[in-house]
The first five atom37 places (N, CA, C, CB, O) and aatype in JSON, in Angstrom:
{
  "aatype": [20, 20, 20, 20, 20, 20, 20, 20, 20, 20, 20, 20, 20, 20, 20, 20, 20, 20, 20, 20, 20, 20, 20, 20, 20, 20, 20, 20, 20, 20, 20, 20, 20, 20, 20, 20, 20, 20, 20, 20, 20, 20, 20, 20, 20, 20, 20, 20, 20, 20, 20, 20, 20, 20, 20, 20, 20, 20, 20, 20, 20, 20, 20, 20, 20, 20, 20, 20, 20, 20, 20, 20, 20, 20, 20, 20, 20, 20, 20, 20, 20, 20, 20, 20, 20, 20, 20, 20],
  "atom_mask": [
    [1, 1, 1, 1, 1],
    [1, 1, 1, 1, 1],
    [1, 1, 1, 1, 1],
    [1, 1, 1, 1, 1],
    [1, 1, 1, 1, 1],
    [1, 1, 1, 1, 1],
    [1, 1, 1, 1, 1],
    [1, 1, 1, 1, 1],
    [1, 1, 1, 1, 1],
    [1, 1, 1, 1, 1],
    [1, 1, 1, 1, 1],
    [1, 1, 1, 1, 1],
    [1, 1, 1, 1, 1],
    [1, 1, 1, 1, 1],
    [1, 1, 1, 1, 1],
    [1, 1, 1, 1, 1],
    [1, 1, 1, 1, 1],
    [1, 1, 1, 1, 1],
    [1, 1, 1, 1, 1],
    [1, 1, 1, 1, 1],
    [1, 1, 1, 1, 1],
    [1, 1, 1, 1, 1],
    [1, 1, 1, 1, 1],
    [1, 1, 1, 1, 1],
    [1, 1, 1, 1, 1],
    [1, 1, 1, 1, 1],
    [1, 1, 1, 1, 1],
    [1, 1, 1, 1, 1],
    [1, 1, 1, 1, 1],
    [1, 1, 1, 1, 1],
    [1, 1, 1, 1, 1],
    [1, 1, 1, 1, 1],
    [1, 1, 1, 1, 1],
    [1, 1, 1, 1, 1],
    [1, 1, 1, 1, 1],
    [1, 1, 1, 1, 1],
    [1, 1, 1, 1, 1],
    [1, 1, 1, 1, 1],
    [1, 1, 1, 1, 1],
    [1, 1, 1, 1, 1],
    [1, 1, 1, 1, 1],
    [1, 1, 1, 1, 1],
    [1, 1, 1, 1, 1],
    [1, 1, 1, 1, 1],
    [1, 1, 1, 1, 1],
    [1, 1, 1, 1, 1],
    [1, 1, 1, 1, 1],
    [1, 1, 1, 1, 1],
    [1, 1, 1, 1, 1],
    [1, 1, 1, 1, 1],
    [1, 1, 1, 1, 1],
    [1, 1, 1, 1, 1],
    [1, 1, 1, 1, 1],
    [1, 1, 1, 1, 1],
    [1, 1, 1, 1, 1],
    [1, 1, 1, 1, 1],
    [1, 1, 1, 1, 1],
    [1, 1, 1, 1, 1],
    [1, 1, 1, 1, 1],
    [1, 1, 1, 1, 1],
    [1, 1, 1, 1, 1],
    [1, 1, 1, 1, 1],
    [1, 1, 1, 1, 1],
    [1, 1, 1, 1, 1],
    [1, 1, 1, 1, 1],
    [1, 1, 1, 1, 1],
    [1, 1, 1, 1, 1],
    [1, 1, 1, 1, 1],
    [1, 1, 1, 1, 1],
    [1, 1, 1, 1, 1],
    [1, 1, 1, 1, 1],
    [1, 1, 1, 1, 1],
    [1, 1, 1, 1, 1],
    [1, 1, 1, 1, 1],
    [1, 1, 1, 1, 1],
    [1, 1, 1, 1, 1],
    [1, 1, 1, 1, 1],
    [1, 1, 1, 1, 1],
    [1, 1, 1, 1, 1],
    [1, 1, 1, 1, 1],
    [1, 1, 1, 1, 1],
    [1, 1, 1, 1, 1],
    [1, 1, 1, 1, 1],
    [1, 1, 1, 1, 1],
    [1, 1, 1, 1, 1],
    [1, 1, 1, 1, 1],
    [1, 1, 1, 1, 1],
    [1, 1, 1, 1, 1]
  ],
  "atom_positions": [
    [[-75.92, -66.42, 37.82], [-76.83, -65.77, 36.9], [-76.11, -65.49, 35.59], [-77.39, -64.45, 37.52], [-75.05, -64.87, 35.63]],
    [[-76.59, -65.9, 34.5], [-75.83, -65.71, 33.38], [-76.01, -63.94, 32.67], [-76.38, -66.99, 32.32], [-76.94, -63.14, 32.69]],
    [[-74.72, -63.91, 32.14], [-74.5, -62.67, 31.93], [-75.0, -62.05, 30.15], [-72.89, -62.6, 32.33], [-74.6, -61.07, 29.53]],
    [[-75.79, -62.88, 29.83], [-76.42, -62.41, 28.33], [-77.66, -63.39, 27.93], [-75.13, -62.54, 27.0], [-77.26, -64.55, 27.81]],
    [[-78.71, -63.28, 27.75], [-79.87, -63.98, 27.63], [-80.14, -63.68, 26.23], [-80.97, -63.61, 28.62], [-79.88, -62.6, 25.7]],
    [[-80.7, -64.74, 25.63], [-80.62, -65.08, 24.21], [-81.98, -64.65, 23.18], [-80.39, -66.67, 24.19], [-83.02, -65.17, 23.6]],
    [[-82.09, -64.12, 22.38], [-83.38, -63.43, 22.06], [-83.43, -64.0, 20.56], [-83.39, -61.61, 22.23], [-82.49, -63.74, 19.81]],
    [[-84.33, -64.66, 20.18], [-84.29, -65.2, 18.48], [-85.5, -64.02, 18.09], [-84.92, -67.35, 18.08], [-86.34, -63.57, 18.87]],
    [[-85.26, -63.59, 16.35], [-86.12, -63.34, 16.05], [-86.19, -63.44, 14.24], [-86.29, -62.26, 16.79], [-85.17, -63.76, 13.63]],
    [[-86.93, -63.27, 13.82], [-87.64, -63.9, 12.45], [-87.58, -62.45, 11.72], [-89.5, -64.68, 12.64], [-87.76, -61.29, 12.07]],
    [[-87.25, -63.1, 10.57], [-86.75, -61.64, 9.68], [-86.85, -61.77, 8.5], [-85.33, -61.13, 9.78], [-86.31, -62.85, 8.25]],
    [[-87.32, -61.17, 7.27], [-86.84, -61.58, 5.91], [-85.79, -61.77, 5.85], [-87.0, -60.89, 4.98], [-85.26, -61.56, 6.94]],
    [[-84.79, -62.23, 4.74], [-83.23, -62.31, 4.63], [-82.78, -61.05, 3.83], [-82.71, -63.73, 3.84], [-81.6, -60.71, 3.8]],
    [[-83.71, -60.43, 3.23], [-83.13, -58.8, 2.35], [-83.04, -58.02, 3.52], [-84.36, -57.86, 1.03], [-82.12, -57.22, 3.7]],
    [[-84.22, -58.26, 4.55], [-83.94, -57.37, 5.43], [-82.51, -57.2, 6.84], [-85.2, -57.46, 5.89], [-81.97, -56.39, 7.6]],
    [[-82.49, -58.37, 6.49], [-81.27, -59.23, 7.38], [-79.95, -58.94, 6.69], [-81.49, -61.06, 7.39], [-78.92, -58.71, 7.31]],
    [[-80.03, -58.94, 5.66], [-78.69, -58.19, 5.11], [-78.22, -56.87, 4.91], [-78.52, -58.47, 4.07], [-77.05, -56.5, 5.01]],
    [[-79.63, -55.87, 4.5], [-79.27, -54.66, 4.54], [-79.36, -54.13, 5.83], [-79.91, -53.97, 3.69], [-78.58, -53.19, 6.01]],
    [[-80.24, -54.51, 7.07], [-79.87, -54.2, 8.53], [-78.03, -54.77, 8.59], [-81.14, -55.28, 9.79], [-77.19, -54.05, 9.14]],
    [[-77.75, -55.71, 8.14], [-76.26, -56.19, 8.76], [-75.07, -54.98, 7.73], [-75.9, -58.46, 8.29], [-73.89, -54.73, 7.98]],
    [[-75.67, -54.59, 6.9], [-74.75, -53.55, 6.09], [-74.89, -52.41, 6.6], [-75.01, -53.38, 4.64], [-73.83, -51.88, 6.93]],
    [[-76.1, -51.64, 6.86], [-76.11, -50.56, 7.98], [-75.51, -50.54, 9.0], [-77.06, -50.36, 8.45], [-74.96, -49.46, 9.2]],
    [[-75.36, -51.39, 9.87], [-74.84, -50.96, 10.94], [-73.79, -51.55, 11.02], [-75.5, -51.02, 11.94], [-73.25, -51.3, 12.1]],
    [[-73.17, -52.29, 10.32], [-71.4, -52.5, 9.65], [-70.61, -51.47, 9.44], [-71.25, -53.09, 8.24], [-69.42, -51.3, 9.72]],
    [[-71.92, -50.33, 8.53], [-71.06, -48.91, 8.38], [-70.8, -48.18, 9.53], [-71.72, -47.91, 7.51], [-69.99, -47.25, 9.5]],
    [[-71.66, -48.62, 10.99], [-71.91, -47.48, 12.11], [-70.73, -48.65, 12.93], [-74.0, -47.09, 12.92], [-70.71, -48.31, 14.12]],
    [[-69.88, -49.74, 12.74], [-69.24, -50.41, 13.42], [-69.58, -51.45, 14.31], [-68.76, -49.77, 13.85], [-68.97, -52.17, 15.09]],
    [[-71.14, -51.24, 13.84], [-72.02, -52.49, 15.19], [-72.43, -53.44, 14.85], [-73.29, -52.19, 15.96], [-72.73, -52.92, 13.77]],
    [[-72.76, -54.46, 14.73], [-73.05, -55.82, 14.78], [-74.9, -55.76, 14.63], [-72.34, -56.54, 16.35], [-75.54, -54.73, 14.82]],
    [[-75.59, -57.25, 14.22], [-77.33, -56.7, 14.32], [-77.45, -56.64, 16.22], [-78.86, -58.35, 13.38], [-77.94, -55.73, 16.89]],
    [[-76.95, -57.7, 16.61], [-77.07, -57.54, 18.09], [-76.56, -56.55, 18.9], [-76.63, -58.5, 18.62], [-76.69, -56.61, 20.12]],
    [[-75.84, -55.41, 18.22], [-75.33, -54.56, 19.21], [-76.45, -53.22, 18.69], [-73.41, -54.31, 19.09], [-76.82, -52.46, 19.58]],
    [[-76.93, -52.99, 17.31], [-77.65, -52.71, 17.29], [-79.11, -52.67, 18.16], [-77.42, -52.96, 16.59], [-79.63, -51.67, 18.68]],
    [[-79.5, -53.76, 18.16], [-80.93, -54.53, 18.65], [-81.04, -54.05, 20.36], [-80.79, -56.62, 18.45], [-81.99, -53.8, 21.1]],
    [[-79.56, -54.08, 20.51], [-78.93, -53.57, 22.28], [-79.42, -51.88, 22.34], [-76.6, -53.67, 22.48], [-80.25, -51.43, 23.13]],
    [[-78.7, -51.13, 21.32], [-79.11, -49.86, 21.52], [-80.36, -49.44, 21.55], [-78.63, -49.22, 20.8], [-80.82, -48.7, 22.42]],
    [[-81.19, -50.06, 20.25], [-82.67, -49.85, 20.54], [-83.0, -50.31, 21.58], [-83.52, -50.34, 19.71], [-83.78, -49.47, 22.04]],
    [[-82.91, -51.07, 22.25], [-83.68, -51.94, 23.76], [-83.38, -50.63, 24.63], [-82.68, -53.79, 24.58], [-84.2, -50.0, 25.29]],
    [[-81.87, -50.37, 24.46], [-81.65, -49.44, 25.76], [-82.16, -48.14, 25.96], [-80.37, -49.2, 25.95], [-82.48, -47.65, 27.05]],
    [[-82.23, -47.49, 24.62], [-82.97, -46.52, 24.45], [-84.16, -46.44, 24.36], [-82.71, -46.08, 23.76], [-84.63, -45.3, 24.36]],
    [[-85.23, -47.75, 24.25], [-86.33, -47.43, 24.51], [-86.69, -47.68, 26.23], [-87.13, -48.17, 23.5], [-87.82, -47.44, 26.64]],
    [[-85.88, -48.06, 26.92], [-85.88, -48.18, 28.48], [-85.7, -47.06, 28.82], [-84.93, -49.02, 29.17], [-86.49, -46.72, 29.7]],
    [[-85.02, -46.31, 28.53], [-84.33, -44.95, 28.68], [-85.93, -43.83, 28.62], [-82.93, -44.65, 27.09], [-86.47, -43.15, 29.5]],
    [[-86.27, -44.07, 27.14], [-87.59, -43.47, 27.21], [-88.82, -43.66, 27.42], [-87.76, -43.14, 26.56], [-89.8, -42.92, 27.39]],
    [[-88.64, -44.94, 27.69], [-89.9, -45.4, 28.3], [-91.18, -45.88, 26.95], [-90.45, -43.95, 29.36], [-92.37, -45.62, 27.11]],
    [[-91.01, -46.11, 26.54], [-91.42, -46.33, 25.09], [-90.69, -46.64, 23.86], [-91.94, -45.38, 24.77], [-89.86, -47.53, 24.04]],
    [[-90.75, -46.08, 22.4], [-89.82, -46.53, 21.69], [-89.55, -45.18, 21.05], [-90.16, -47.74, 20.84], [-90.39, -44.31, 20.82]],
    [[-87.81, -45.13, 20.7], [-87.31, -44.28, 20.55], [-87.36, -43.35, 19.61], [-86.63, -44.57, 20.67], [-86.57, -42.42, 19.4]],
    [[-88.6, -43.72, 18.92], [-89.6, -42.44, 17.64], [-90.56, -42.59, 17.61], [-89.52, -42.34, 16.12], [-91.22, -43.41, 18.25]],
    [[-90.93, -41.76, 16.82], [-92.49, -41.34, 16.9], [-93.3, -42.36, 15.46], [-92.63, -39.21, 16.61], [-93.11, -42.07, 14.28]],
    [[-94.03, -43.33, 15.84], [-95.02, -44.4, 15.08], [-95.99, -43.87, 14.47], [-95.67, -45.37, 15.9], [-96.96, -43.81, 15.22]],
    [[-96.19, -43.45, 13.45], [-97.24, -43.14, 12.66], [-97.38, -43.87, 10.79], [-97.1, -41.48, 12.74], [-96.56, -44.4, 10.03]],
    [[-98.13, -43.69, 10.74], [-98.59, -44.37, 9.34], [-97.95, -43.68, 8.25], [-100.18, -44.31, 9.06], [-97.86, -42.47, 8.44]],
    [[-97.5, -44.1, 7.18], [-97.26, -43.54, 5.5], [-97.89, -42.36, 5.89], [-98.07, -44.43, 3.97], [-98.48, -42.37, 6.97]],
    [[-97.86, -41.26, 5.16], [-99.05, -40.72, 4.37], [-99.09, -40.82, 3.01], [-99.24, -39.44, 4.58], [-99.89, -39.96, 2.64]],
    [[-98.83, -41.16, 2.44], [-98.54, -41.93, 1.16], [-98.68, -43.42, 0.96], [-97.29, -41.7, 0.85], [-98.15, -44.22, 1.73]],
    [[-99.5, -43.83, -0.22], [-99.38, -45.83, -0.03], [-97.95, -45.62, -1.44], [-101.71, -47.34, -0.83], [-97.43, -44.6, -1.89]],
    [[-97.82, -46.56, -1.65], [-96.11, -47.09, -2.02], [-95.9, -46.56, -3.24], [-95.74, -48.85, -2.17], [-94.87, -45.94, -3.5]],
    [[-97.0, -46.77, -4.23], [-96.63, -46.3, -5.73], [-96.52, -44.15, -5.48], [-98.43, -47.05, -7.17], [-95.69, -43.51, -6.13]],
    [[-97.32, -43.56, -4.67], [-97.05, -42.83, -4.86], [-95.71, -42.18, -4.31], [-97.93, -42.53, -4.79], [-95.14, -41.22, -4.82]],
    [[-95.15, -43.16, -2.72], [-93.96, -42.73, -2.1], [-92.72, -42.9, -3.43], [-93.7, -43.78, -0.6], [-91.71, -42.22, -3.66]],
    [[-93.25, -43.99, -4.08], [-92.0, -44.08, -5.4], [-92.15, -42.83, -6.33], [-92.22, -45.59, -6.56], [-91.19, -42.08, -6.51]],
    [[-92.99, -42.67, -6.72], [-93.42, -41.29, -7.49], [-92.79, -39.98, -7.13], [-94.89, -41.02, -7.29], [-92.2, -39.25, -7.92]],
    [[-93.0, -39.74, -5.69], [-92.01, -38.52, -5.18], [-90.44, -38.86, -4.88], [-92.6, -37.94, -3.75], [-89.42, -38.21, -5.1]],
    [[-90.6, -39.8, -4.45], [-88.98, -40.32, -4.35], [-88.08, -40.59, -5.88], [-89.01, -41.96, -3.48], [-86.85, -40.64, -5.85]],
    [[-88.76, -40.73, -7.06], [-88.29, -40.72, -8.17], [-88.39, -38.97, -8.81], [-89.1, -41.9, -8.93], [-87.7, -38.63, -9.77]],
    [[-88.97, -38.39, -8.39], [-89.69, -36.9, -8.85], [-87.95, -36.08, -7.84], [-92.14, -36.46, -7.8], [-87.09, -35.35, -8.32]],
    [[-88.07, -36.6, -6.51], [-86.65, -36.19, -6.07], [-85.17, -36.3, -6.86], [-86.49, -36.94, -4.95], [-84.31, -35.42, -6.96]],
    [[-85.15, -37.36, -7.26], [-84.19, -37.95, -7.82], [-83.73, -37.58, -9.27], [-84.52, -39.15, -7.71], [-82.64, -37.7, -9.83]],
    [[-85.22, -36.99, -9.79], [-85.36, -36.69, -11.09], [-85.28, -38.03, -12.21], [-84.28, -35.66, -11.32], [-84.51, -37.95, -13.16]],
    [[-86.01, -39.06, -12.04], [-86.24, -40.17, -12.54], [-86.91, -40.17, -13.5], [-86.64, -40.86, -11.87], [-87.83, -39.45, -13.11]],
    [[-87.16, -40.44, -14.55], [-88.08, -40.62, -15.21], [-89.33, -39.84, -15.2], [-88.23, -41.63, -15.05], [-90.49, -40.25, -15.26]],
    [[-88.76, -38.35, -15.1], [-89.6, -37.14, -15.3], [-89.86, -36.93, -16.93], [-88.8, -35.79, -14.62], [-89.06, -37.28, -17.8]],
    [[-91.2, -36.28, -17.17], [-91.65, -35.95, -18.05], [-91.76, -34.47, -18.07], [-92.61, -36.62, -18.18], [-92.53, -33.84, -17.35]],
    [[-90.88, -33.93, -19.0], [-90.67, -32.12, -19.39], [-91.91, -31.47, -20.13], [-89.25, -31.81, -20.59], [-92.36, -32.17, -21.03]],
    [[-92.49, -30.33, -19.91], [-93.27, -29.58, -20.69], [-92.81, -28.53, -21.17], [-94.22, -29.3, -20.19], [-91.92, -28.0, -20.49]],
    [[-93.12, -27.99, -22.2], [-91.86, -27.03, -22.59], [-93.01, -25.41, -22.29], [-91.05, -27.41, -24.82], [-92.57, -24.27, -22.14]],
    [[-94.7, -25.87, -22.26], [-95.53, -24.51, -21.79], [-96.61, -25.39, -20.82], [-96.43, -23.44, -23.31], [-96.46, -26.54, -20.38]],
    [[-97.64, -24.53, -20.65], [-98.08, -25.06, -19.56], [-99.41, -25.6, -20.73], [-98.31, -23.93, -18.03], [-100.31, -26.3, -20.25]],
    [[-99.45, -25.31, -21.91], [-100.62, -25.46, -22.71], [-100.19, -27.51, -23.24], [-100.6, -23.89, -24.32], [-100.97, -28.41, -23.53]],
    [[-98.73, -27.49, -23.14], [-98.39, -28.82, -23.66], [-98.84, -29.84, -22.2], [-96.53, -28.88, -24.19], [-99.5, -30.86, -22.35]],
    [[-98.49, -29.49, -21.22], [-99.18, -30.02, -20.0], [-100.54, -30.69, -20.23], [-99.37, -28.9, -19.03], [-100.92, -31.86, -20.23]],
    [[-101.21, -29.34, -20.46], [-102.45, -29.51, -20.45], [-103.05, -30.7, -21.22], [-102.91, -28.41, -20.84], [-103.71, -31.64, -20.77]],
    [[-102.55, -30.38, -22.87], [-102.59, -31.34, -23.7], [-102.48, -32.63, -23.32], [-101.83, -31.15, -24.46], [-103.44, -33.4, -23.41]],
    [[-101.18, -33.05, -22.8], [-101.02, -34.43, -22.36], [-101.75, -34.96, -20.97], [-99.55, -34.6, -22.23], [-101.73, -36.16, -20.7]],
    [[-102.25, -34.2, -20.27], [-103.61, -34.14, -19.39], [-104.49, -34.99, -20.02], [-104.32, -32.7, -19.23], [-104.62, -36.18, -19.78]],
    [[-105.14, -34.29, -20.92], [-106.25, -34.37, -21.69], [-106.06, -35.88, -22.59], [-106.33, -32.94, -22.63], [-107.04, -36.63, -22.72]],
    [[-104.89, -36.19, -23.12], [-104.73, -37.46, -23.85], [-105.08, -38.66, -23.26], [-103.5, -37.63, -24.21], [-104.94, -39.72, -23.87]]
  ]
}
């Protein structure tokens, strides 16, 4: 009985590189990776987080994730100049 069975799978290549840089930093390989998820979702009997949707679609996840970052924020100096540029 052979001791490792062979699993192909289909990937973008951005995604294939920054998965292989992640877990380069954690010391693991994509396949030793791909191992832990398998094992841990055996372990739990399902998969090892919880699956739910955005709540956000993309331009706005960039919006807060740039608003975090302080990106290309726009300053008001009262709340009347706000308003103003509201209104424009």
């Amino acid at each position: 009985m052979a001791r490792t069975a062979v699993l192909n799978i289909r990937m973008a290549p951005e995604t294939k590189l920054e998965a292989e840089q992640l877990f380069s930093s954690f010391g693991l390989t994509i396949t030793d990776a791909v191992n832990v998820f398998l094992h841990q979702s055996l372990m739990e009997r399902g998969f090892p987080f919880q699956l739910k949707q955005p709540r956000y679609n993309a331009e706005t996840e960039r919006a807060i994730a740039d608003a975090k970052n302080r990106v290309d924020l726009y300053k008001c100096d009262s709340i009347e100049e706000f308003f103003m540029e509201l209104e424009e």
